[in-house]
N, C-alpha and C positions, 0 to 999 in steps of 0.2 A: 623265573627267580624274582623275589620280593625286592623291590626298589627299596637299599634299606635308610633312604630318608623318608619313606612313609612309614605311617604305624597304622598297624592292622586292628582291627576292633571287631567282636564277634560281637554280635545282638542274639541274645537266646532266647527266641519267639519258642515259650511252651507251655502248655499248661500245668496248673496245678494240681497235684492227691491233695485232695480238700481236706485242710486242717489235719496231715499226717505230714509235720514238716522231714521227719526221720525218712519215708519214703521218697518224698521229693528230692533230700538231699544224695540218695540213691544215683534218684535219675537224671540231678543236674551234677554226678561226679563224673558220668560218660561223656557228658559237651563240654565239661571243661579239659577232660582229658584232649578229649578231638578237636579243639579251640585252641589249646595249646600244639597240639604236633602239625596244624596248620597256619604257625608263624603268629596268631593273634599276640596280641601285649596284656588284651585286657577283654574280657568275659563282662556281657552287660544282661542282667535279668530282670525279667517285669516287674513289679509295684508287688511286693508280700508275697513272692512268688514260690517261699516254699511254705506255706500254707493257705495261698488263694485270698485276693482282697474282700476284707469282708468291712465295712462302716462299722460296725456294730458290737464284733467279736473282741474278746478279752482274751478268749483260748489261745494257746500257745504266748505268751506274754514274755520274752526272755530281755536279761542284762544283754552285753556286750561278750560276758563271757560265757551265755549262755549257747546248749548244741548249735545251734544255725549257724553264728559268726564263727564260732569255733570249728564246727565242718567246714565252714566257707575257708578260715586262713588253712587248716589241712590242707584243703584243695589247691590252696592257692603257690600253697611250700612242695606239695610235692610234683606240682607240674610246672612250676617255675612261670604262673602268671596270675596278672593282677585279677581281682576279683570284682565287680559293682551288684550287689544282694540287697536284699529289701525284705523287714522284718516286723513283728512289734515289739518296741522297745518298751520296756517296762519304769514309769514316771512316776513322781510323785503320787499324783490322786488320779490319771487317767494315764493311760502310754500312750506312747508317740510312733506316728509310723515312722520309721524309719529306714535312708537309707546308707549303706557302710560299703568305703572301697577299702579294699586290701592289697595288699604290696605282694608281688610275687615271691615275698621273703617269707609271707603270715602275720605281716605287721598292718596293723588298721592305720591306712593314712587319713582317711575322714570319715565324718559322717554328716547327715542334713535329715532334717526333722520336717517332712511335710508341710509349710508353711502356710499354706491355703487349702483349709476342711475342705472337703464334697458337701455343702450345706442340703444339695437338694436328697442324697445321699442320708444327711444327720450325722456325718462323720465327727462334727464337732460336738453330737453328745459320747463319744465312744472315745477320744484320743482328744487329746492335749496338743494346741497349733506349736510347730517350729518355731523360732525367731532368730535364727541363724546361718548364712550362706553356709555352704561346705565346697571347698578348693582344696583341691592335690593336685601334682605333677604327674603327668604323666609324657615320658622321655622328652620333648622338647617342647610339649602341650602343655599349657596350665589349664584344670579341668577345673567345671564345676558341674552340681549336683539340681536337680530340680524332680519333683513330682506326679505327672500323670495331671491333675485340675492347676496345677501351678502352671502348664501353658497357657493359660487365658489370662494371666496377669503378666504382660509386659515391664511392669517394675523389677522384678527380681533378676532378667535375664540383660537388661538394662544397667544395673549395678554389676553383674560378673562383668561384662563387656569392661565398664570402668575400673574392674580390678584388675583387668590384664585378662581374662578369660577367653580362649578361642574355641573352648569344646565345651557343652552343655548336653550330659548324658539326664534321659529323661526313662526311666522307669514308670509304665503304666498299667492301669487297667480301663482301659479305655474302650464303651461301651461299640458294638453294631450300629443303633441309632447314630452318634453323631462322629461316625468315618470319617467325614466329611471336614469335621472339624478339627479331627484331631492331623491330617495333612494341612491343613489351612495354617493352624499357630505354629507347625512343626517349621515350614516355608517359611513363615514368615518372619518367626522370633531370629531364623539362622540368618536371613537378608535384611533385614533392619538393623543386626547389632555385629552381619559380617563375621558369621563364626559358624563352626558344626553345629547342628542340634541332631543327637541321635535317641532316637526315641523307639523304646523296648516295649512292644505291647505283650500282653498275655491273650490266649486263645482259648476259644472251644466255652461251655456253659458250666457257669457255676448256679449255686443258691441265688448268687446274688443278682446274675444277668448273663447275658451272651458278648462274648468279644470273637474282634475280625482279624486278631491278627493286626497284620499289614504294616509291624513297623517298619523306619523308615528312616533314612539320614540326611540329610540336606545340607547342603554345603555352603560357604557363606555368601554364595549368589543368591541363595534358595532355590536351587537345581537340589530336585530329588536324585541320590545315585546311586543307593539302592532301595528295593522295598521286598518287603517279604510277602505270600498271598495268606490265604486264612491258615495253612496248616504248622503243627509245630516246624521248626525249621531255624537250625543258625544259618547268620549271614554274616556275610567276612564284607567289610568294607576296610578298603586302605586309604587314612586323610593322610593331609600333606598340609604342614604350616606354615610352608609358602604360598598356599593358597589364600589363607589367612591375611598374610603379610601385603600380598602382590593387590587383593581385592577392597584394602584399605587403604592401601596406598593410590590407586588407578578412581577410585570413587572415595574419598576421603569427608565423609561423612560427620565424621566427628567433630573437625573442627568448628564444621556449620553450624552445630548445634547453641542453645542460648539456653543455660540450664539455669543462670540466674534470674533470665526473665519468663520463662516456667515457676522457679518456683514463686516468684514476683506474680504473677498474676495467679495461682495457684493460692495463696494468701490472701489477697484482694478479693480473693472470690469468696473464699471462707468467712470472710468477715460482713459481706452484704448482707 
């Protein structure tokens, strides 16, 4: 039986029908089905995961109200769980990737907008950069939202941590070549700021390149506690926010920090 002061979190390592997000949304109504009737809260999918990441692609370009989110809250109302999807949102002069949680009601509780392109990629000639956290509740967690290449920048996971943030759901597409890397900032963003980082890769070969797989959640020691191997595959992981609590309190990190003499010599330096 589920310890019910943990909350259960599925990760939907799957791939995508390239650019047919109606199909995909098919085949991600069966994991949410089975993610729901195995106790999960909340259903987590990889980076554009029902139309496959592409830098480049305009195709499929939808609102908020458009099929994707709108299948996504269906799904989410009639199995009575939260939802974390990943889409392109349709912008002013370019769209924005996007990612959107839903409430097990069908209520969009956030979104977060890619904040750091794939330059090597050229993602920022295709899409328009975030400039926005994105924070929802999730039952005694305050979450936040991050990106796939936004692990490589420790500022943004750095400011959740100071907004109260214990859980940093990370949606990717995250290549074969740098596996390596992407356990590396997963470990490390969760033990540095003392918090979950669960990170949703996508698998198998697109247009655009090959992925392994292998996400993975790391707890705010940066103990990996689960991982997935290269194949589709949900994974149930159950956190606990007194893990949170107990591992902040016993190495108490925070206080040590000198964020006015950061940005004090951070300025000084600018100026040379």
């Amino acid at each position: 039986m589920q310890n019910p002061s943990l909350i259960r979190i599925c990760s939907a390592q799957i791939s995508s029908i390239w650019e047919e997000p109606e199909k995909t949304l098919e085949k991600a109504g069966i994991l949410v089905r089975h993610a729901a009737a195995s106790g999960a809260a909340l259903i987590c999918f990889p980076e554009q995961f029902a139309t496959g990441w592409d830098p480049q692609s305009s195709r499929n370009t939808q609102d908020l109200d458009g099929s994707i989110v709108t299948g996504l809250r269906k799904l989410a109302q009639k199995h009575r769980i939260s939802i974390l999807g990943s889409f392109r949102q349709t912008g002013q002069s370019l769209p924005r990737n996007t990612a959107v949680v839903i409430a097990d009601d069908g209520r969009v509780l956030a979104t977060y907008s890619k904040i750091h392109l794939f330059s090597p990629g050229n993602e920022q000639s295709g899409y328009a950069q975030g400039n926005d956290l994105g924070i929802f509740p999730l039952g005694p967690f305050t979450c936040g939202i991050a990106i796939c290449y936004d692990l490589r920048f420790p500022e943004i996971f750095r400011l959740y941590a100071q907004k109260g943030v214990q859980v940093v759901f990370v949606p990717g597409a995250w290549p074969a070549q740098r596996l390596r890397h992407w356990e590396l900032f997963i470990t490390a963003r969760a033990a540095e700021n003392q918090m979950y980082i669960i990170g949703v890769n996508t698998t198998g070969t697109t247009p655009v390149d090959t992925y392994p797989g292998n996400s993975m959640t790391a707890d705010p020691n940066g103990t990996v506690i689960s991982r997935a191997n290269e194949a589709e595959q949900l994974v149930f992981t159950d956190i606990d926010p007194a893990a949170v609590t107990t591992t902040r309190l016993h190495l108490p990190v925070e206080k040590d920090r000198r964020d006015a003499l950061y940005h004090s010599l951070a300025h000084e330096t600018s100026e040379r």
